[in-house]
MIKOL-529858 format. One record per residue: residue in three letters; y, x, z of N, C-alpha, C, O in turn. Coordinates in steps of 0.2 Angstrom, whole numbers, plus 5000, padded with zeros to 4 digits. Example, Ala and Ser with C-alpha at 12.3 -4.5 7.8 and 13.67 -1.06 7.14 Angstrom:
2
ALA497250665039497850625039498450665039498350715042 SER498950645035499550685036500050645039500650675040 
% end
This chain:
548
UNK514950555064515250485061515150435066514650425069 UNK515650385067515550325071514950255067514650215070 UNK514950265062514350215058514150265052514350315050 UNK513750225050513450235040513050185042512750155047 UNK513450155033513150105030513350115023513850135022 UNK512750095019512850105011512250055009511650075007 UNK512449985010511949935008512349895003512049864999 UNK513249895004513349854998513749914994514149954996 UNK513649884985514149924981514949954984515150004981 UNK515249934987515849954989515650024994516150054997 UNK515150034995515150115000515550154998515550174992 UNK515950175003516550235003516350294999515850315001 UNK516650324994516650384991515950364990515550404992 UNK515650314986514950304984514350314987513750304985 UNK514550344995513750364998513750335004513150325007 UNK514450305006514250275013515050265017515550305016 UNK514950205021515350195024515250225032514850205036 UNK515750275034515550325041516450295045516550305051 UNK516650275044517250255050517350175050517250145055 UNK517450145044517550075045517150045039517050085035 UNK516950015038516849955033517349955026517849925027 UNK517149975021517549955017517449865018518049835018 UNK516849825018517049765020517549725026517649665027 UNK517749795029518149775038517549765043517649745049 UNK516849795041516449785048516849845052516949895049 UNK516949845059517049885062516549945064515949915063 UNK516449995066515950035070515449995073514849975072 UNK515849975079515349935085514849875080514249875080 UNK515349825076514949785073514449825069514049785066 UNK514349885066513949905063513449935065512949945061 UNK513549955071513049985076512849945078512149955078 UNK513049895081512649815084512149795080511549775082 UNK512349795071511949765068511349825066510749815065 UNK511549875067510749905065510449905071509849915071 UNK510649905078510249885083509849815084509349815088 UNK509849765080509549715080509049715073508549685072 UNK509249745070508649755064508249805066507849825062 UNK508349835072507849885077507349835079506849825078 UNK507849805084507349745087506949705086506449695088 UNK507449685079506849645074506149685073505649675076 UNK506149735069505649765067505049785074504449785074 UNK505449795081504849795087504649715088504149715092 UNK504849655086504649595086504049595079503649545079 UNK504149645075503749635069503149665070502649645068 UNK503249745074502649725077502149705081501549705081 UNK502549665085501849615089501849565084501249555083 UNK502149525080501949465076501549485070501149435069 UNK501549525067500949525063500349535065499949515062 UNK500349585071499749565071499449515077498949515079 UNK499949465080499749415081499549365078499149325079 UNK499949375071499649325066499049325063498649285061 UNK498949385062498049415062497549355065497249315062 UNK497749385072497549335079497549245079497349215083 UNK497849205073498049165072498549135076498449075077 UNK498949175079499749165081500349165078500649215075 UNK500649115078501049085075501549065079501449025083 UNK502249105079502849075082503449045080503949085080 UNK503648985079503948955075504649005078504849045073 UNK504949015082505449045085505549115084506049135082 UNK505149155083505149225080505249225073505649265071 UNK504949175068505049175061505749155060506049195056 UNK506049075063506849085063507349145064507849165061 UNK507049175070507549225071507549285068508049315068 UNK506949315067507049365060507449355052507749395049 UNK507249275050507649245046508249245046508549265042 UNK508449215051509349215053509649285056510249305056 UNK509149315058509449405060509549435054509949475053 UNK509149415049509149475043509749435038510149485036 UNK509949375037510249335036511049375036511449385032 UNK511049375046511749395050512149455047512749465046 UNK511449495045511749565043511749575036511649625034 UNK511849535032511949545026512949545023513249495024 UNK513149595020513649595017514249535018514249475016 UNK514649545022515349505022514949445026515149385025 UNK514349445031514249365035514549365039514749305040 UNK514549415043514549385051514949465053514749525052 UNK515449455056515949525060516049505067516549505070 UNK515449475070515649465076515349495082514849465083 UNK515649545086514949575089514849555093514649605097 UNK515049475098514949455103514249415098513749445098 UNK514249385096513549345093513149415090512449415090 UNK513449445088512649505088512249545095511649565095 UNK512549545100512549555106511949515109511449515111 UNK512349475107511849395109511449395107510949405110 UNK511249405100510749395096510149465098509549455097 UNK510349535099510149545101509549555109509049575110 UNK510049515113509749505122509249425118508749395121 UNK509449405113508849355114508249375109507749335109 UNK508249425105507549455101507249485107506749465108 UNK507749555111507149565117506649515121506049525123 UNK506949465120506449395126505949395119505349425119 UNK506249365115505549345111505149405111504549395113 UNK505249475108504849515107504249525114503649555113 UNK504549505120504049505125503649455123503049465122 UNK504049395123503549335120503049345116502449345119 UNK503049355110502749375107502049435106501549445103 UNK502349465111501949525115501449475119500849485118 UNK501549455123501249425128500649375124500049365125 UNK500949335119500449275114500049315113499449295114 UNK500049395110499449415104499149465111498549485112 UNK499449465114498949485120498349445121497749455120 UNK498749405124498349335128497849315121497349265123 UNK497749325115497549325110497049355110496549335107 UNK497049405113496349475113496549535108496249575105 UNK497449525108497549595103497649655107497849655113 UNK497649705103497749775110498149805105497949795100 UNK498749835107499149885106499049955107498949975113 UNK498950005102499150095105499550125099499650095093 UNK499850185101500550235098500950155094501150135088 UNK501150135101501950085097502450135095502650185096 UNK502650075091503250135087503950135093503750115099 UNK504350145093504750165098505450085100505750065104 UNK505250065094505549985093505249925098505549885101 UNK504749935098504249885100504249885108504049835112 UNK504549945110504649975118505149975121505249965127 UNK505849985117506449995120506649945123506349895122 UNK507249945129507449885132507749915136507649975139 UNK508449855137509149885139509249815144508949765144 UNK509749845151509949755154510549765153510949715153 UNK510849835151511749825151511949855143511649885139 UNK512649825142512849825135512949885132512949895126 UNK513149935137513249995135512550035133512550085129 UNK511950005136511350035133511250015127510850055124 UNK511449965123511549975117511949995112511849995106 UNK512550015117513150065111512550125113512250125108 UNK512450145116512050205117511250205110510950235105 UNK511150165113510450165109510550145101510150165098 UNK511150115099511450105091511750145089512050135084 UNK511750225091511850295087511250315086511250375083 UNK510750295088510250355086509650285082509050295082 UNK509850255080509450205076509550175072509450115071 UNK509950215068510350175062509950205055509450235055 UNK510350195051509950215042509650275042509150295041 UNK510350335046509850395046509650425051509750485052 UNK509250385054508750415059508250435054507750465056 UNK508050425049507350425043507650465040508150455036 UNK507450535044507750605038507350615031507650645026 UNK506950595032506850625023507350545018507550485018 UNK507450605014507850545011507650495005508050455003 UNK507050505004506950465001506450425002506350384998 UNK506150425008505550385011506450325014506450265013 UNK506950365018507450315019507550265014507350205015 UNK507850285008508150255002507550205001507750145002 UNK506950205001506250164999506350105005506350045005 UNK506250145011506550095019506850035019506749985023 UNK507450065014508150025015508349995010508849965009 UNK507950025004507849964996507549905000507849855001 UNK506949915002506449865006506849835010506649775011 UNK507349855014507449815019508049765016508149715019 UNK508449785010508949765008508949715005509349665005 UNK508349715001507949654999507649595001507549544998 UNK507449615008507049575013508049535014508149475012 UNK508349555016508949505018509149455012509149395013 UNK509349485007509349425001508649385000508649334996 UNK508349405002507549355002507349285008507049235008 UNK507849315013508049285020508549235020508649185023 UNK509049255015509649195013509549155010509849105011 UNK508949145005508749105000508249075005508349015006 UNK507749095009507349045014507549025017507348965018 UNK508249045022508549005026508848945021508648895024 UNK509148935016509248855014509148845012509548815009 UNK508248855009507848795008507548765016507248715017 UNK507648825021507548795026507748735029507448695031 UNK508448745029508948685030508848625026508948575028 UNK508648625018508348565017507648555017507348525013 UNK507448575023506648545026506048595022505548585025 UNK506048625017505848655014505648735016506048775015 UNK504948745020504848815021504148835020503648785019 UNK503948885019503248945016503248975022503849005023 UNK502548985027502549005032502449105028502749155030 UNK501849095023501949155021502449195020502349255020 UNK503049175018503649195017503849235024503949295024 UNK503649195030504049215035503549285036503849325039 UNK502849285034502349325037502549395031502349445032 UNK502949385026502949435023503649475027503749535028 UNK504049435028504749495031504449515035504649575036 UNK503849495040503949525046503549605046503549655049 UNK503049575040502349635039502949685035503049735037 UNK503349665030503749725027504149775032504249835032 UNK504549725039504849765043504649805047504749865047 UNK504049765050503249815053503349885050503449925053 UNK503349895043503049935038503649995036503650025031 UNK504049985041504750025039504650075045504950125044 UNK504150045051504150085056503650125055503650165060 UNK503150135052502550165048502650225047502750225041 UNK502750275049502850335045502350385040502450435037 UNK501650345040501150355037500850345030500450365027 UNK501350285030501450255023501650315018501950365021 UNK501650325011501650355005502250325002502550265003 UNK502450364999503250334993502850304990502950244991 UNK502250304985501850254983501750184986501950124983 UNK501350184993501450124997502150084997502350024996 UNK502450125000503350104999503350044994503349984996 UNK503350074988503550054981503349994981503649954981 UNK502449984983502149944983502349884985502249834982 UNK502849884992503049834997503449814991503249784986 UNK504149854992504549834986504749784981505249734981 UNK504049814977503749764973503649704973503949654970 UNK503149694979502949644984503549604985503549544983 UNK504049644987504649574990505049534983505049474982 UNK505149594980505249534973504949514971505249474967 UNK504049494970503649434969504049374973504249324970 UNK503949414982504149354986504949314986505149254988 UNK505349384981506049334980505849284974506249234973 UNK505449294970505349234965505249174969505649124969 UNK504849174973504349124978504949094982504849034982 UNK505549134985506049114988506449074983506549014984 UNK506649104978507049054973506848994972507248954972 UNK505948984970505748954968505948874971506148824968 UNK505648914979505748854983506448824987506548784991 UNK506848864984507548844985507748794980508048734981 UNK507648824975507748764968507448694967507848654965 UNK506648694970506448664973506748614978506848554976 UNK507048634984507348614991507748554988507648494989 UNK508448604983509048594981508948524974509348474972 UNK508348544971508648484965508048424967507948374963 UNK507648434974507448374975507848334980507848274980 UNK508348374984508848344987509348314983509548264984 UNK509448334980510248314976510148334969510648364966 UNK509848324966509348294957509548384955509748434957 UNK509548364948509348434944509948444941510148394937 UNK510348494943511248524938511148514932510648524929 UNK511848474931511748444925512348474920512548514924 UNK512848484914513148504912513848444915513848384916 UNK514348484916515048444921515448504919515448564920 UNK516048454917516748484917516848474925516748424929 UNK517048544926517548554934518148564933518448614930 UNK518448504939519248514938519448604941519148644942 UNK519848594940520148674943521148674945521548714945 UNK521148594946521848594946521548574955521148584959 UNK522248514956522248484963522648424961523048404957 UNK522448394968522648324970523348314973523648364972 UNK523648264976524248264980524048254986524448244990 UNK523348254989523148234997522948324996522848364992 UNK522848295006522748375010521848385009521448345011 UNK521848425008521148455007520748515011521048545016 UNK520148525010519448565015519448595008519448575003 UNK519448655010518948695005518148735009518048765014 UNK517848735005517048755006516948795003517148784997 UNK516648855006516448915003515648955005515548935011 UNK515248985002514549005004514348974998514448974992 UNK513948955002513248934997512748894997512448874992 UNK512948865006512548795007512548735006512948695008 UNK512048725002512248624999512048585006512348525007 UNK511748605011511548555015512248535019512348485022 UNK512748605020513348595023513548565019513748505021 UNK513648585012514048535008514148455009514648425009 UNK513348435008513148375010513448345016513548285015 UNK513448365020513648335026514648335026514948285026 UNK514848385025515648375024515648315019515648265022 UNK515548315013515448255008515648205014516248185015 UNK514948185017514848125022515248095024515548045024 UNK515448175028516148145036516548145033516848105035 UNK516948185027517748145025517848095020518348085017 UNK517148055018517348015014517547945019517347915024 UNK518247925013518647875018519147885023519547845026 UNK519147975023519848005027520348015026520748045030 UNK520448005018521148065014521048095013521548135011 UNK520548125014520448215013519948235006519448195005 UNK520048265003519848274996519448374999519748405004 UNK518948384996518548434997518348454990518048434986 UNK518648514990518448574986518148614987517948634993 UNK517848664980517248704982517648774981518148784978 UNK517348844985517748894982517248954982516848974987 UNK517148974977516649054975516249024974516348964971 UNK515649044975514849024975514848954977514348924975 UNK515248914981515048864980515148794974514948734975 UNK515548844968515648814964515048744960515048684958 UNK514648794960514148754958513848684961513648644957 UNK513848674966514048604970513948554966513448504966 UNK514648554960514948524958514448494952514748454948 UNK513848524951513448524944513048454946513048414941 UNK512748444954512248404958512548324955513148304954 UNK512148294953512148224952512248194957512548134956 UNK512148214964512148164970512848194973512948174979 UNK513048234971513848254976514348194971514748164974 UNK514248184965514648144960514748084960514948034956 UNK514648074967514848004967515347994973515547944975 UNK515548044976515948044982516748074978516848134976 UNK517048014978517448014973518248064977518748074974 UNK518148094982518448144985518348194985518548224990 UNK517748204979517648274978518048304973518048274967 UNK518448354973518848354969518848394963519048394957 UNK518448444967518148494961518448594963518348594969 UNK518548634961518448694962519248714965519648704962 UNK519348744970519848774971520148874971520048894976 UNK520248904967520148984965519749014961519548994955 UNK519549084964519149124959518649144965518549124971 UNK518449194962518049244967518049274975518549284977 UNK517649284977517549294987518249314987518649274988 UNK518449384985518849454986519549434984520049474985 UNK519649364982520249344982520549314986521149324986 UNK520149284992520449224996520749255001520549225007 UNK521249315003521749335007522349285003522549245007 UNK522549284997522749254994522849154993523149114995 UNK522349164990522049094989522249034992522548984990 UNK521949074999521949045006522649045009522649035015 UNK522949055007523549045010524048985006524548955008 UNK523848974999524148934996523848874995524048824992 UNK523148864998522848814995523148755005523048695006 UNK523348785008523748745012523148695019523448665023 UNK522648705019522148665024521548715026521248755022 UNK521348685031520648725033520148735027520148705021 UNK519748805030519248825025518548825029518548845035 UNK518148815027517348825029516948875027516648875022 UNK516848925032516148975028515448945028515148955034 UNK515148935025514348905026514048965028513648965032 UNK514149025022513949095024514249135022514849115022 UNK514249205018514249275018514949265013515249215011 UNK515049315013515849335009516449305013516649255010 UNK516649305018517149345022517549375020517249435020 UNK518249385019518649435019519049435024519349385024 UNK519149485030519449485036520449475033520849515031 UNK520449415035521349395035521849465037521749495042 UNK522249475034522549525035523049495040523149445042 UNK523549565041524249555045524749515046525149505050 UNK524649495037525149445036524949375033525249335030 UNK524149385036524049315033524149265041524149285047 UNK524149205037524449145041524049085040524249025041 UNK523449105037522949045037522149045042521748995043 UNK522149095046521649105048521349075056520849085058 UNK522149005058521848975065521648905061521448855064 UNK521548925050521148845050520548865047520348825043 UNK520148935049519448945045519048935050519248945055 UNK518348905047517948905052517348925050517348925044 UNK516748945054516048975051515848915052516148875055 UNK515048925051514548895052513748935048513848965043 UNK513148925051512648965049512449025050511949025053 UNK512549075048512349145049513049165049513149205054 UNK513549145046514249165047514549185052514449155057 UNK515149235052515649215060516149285059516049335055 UNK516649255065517149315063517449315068517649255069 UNK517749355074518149355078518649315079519249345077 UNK518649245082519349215081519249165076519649115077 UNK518749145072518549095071518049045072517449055071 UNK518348985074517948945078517148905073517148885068 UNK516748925077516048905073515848865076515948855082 UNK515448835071515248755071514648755069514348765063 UNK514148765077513348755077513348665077513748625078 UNK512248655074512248595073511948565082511848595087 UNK512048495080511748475089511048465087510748485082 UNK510948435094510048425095509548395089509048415087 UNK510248335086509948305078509948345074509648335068 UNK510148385075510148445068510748435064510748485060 UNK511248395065511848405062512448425065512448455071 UNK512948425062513648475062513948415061513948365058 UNK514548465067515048395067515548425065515848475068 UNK515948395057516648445054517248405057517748415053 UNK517348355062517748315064518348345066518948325065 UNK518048395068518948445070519348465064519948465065 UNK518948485059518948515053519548445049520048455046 UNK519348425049519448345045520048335049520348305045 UNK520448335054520648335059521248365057521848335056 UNK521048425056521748455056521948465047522548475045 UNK521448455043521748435037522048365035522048345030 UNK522148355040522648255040523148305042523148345037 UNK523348325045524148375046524248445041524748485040 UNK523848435038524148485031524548465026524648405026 UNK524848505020524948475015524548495010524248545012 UNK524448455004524148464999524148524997524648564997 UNK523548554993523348614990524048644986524348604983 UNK524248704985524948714980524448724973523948764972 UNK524548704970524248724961524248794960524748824959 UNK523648814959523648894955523448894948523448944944 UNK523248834946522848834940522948764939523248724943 UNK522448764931522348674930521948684924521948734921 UNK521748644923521248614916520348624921520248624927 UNK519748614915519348604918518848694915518948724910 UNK518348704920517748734916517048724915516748694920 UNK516648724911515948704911515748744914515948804915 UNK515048694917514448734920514048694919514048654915 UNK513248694925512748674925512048664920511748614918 UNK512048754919511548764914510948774918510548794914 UNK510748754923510048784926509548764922509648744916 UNK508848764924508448804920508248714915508248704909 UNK508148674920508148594918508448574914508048544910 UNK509248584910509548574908509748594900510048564895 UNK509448664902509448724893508748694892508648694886 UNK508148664895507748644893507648574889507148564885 UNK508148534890508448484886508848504880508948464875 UNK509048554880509448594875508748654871508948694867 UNK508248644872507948694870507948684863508148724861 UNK507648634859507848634853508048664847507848694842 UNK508748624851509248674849509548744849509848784845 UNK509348764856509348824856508848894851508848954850 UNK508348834849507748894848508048884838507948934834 UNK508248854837508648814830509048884830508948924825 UNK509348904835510048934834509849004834510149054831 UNK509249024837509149094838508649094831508649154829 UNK508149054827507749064821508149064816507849094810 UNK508749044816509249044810509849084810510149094806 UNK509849124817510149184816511149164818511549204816 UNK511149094820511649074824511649104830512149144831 UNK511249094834511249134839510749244839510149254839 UNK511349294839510849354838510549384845510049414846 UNK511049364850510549384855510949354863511449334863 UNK510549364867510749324872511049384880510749444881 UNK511349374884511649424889511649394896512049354898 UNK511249424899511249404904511649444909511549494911 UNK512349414910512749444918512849414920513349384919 UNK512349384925512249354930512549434938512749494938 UNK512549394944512749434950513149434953513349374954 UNK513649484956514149474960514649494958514549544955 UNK515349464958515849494959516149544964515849544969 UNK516749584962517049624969517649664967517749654961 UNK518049704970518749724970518949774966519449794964 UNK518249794965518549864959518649864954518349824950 UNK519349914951519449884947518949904940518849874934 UNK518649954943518249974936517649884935517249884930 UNK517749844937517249774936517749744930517349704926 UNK518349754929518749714924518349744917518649724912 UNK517849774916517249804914517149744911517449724905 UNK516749694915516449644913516749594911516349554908 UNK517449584910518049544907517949554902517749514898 UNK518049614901518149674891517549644889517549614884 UNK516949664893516349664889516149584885515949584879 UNK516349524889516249474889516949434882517049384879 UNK517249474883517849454879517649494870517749464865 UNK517349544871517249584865516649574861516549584855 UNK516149534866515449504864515549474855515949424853 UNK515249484851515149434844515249374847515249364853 UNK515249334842515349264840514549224841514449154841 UNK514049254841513649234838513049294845512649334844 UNK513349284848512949304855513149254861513749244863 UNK512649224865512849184871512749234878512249264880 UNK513249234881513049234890512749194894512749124893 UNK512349224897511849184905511949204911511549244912 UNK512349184915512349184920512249144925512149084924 UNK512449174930512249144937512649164942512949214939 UNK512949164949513249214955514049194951514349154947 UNK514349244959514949244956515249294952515849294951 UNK514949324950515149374942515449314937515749344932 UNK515349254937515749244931516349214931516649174927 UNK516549244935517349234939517449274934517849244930 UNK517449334932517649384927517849344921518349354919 UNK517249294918517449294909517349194909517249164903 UNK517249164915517349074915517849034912517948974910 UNK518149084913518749064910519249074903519749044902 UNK518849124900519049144896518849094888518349064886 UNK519349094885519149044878518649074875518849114871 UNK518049064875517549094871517049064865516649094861 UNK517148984867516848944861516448924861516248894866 UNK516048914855515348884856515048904850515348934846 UNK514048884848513848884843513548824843513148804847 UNK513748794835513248734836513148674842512648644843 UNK513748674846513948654852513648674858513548634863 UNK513348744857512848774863513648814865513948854861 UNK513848804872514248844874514248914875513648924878 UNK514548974874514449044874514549064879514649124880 UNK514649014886514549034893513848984896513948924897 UNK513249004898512948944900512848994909512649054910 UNK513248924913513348964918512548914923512548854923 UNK512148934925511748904930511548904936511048914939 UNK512248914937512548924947512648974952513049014951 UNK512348974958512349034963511749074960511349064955 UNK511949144965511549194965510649184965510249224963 UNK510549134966509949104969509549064963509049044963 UNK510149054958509949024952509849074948509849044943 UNK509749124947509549184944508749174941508549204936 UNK508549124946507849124944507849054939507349054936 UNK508349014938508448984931508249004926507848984921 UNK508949064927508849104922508049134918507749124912 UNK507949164924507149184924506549144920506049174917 UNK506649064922506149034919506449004912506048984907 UNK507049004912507249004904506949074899506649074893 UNK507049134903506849184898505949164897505749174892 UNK505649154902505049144901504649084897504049094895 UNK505049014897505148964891504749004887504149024886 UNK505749044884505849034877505249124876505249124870 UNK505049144878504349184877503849154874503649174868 UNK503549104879503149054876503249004871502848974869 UNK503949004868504148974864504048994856503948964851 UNK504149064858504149104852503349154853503249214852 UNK502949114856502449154855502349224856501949254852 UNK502649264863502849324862502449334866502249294870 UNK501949404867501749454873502049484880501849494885 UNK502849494875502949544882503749494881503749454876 UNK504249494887504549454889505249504886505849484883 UNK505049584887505549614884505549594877506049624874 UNK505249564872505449564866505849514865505949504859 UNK506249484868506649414869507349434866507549494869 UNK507749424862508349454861508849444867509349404867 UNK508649484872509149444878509049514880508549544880 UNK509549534882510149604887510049584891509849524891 UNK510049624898510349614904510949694907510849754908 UNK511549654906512149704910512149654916512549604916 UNK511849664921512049614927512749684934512749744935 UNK513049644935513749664941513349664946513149604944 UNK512949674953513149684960513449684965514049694963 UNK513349664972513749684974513449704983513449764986 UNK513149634985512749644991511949644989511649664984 UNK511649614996510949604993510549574994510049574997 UNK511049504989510549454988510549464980510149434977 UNK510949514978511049544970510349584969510049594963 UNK509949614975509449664977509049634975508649654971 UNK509049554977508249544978508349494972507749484971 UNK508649464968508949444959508549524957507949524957 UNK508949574957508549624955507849624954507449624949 UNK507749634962506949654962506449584959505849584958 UNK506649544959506249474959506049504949505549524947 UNK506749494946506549524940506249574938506049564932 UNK506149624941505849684940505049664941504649664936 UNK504849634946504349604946504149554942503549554942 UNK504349524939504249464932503949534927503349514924 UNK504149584926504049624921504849644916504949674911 UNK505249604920505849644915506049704915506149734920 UNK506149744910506549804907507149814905507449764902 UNK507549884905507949884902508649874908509149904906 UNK508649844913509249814918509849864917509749924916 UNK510349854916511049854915511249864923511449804924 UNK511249894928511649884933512249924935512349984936 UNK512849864937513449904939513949864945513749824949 UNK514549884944514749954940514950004941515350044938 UNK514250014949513950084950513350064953513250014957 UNK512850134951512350124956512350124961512850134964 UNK511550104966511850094973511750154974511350194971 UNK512350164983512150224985511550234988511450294990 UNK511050184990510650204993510150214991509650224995 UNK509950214982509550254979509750344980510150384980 UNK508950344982509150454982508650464975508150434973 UNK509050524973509050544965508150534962508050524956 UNK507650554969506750544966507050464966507350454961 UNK507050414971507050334969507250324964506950284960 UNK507850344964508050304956507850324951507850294946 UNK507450404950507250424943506750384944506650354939 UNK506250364948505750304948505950234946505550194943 UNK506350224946506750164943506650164936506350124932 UNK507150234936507250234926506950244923507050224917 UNK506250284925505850294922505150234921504850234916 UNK505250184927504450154927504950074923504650024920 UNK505550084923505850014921506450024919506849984921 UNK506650064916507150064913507950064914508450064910 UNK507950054921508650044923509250094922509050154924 UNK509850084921510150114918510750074923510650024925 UNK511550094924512150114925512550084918512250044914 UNK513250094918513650044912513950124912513950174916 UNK514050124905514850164901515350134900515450084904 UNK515550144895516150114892516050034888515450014887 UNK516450004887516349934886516249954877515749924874 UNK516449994874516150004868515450034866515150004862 UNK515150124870514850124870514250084872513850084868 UNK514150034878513849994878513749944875513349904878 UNK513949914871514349864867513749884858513349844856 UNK513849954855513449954851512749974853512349964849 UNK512750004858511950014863511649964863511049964861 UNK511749904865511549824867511449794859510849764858 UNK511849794854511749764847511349824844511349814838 UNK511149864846510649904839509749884842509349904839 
% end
């Protein structure tokens, strides 16, 4: 086989992608990237235990963070920047070799990451076939390797932008590298395994936490806001990812230029921020979901911005693709990326540049949709929320929070969401609610029967509303809460949502709309067994599974 990869929902025939990427990663770019999460990991181990030593390398911790980052689902298809990225972890990894040395640490039986080292490119096409997912032939110490590493990347996306608004936990960074460390271990127990695991979803709470933190001290706490979903008669930027600090700075530079800025996918939510609301060229939401925008992006008529991940490679006949631009962990062959200078900022001046020579967005839609349920917010509402579930207005609540994606079997969660009683609310977060956001579904007592509270990252919204409303009603365990979870996936920042909650103590998890493939059949009966997780049926069958 030229690759395997089977880290997002879309793995080919459910086990794995072996010729190309169902996302469009190429071989090479898939080889490259498991060569640098090689690297990382012989970087992990000299820094843990230089950190022992009390060595500290600010330059190691970012590049673990942005390498785990690079390789997560639809970021980055570029394998001149992974190339790169690998010739510069070798440097640090000596680096950091040399600090915990000079420290008084001694090394013996290195794992074989820790030693390797290439000066020409082809020793890495060479060395990126024998070092990818299945070199860990047993298969379920793998499947544990690469639950844990999958998670570790959605744990790295959420610290990298709280990092970018100034906001960082060095333990954070001390826990990705001891978990990578711990991959190369071969003496560790499936038991031990689990344990990390666990561990990382503690640590994805702690990332959430402090992203929310980052995010609503920078730009106040999402507040409930009608979003336009129509367009303006000026030429417009549209934004896509995830990042508010990018956001933030676009805002800046085209206010005052004709240029009207919209958000698209996941960066819908934007739009909830008290402090984006006042830059009156903000215009509001343009599309639906990542997996749309071959489409989208051709009608919406001006450059587009990736801050991060979800990328769809332009096809043959698209004709949009010399106005996209990356920035951050993103990139794509052929599109021009936009690093920050010395000050730390990014210049979208080009950007801005070439949307004065556009025309305006073509309309695909219009009217408005609600959001800006985070956790702040329902807590203003709690009141009445808790009114509405003791009086039996409200009978239970559903969590389909996560990602959206191409298959059609996802139109699942349309049915599901359309077919809901009257007298049941949705909670979500991610871009799964691209599926039922739109849909007229009403309200109770003017609590809306969509309460959306933003990216994937706000899951932990989520999280601290169910935890409230526990202590509200005086409960022990958090499962006794009338609240479902059917959550959608896709990549794995969905992973580490997942595991964050599993560690809270939730049960029962609804995951679809298939399991991953890189659970092997002992992991996942570990799953269903110690927690309940479970796969989707049919929209009926599950439908009276959930109300009994």
């Amino acid at each position: 086989m030229a690759m395997f990869c089977y880290q997002c929902q879309e793995a080919a025939k459910g086990t794995g992608c072996t010729i190309k990427g169902v996302c469009g990663k190429t071989d090479e770019v898939a080889n490259i990237q498991d060569l640098l999460m090689y690297v990382m990991k012989g970087i992990s181990v000299f820094s843990t235990k230089a950190r022992e030593a009390g060595v500290e390398n600010d330059k190691v911790n970012n590049f673990i963070m942005t390498g785990l980052f690079m390789t997560i689902t639809n970021a980055n298809f570029d394998k001149v920047k992974f190339v790169a990225a690998v010739r510069e972890g070798l440097k640090l990894r000596e680096e950091i070799k040399n600090q915990a040395e000079a420290a008084g640490v001694t090394f013996e039986n290195l794992h074989h990451s820790a030693t390797w080292f290439a000066d020409k490119e082809n020793d890495f096409d060479a060395k990126a076939r024998v070092i990818g997912v299945l070199s860990t032939e047993n298969e379920d110490v793998r499947s544990l390797r690469e639950l844990l590493l999958y998670g570790l990347k959605g744990f790295a996306a959420y610290v990298e932008h709280a990092y970018n608004l100034g906001l960082e936990k060095v333990e954070m960074y001390a826990f990705m590298q001891k978990a990578l460390q711990a991959t190369t271990d071969d003496t560790l127990t499936a038991d031990q395994l689990v344990a990390l695991v666990m561990e990382c979803g503690a640590n994805g709470v702690t990332a959430m936490a402090t992203l929310d933190e980052a995010n609503t001290s920078a730009y106040g706490n999402p507040e409930i806001t009608e979003v336009n979903i129509g367009v303006s008669d000026k030429p417009g930027i549209l934004i896509s990812g995830h990042d508010l600090k990018d956001m933030e700075e676009l805002l800046k530079q085209t206010e005052g230029t004709g240029v009207d800025v919209y958000t698209h996918s996941e960066m819908l939510p934007a739009n909830y921020y008290p402090a984006f609301k006042k830059y009156e060229h903000f215009v509001g939401n343009y599309g639906n979901a990542w997996w749309k925008q071959n489409e989208e992006f051709e009608t919406f008529n001006g450059p587009i911005l990736f801050t991060t991940n979800c990328i769809v490679p332009p096809t043959a006949k698209s004709t949009y693709q010399d106005k996209v631009y990356t920035t951050g962990a993103s990139g794509f062959p052929g599109f021009k990326h936009i690093t920050a200078g010395e000050n730390g900022k990014k210049d979208f001046s080009e950007i801005i540049e070439v949307a004065k020579n556009c025309a305006a967005p073509t309309e695909i839609e219009n009217g408005t949709i609600v959001g800006g349920f985070a956790h702040n917010q329902v807590m203003q509402l709690a009141d009445k929320v808790v009114d509405a579930v003791k009086t039996g207005a409200i009978r239970k609540f559903f969590v389909m929070a996560g990602c959206d994606g191409r298959m059609k079997g996802r139109d699942y969660y349309t049915e599901f969401a359309a077919a809901l009683p009257k007298d049941t609310v949705i909670l979500t977060a991610g871009c799964a609610k691209y599926r039922y956001n739109k849909l007229e579904l009403g309200d109770i007592g003017g609590i809306p029967r969509v309460l959306d509270a933003g990216q994937c990252n706000d899951s932990y919204s989520l999280a601290v509303i169910a935890l409230k409303l526990k202590e509200v009603f005086e409960l022990n365990d958090i499962n006794d809460l009338p609240i479902a979870y059917n959550i959608a996936w896709y990549e794995q920042k969905a992973v580490i949502v997942l595991l964050a909650l599993l560690s809270l103590g939730v049960k029962n998890i609804h995951l679809g709309p298939t399991l991953p493939a890189f659970l092997s059949p002992n992991v996942a009966k570990v799953l269903i067994d110690t927690f309940g997780i479970a796969g989707i049926g049919s929209v009926d069958e599950d439908m009276k599974m959930f109300l009994n």
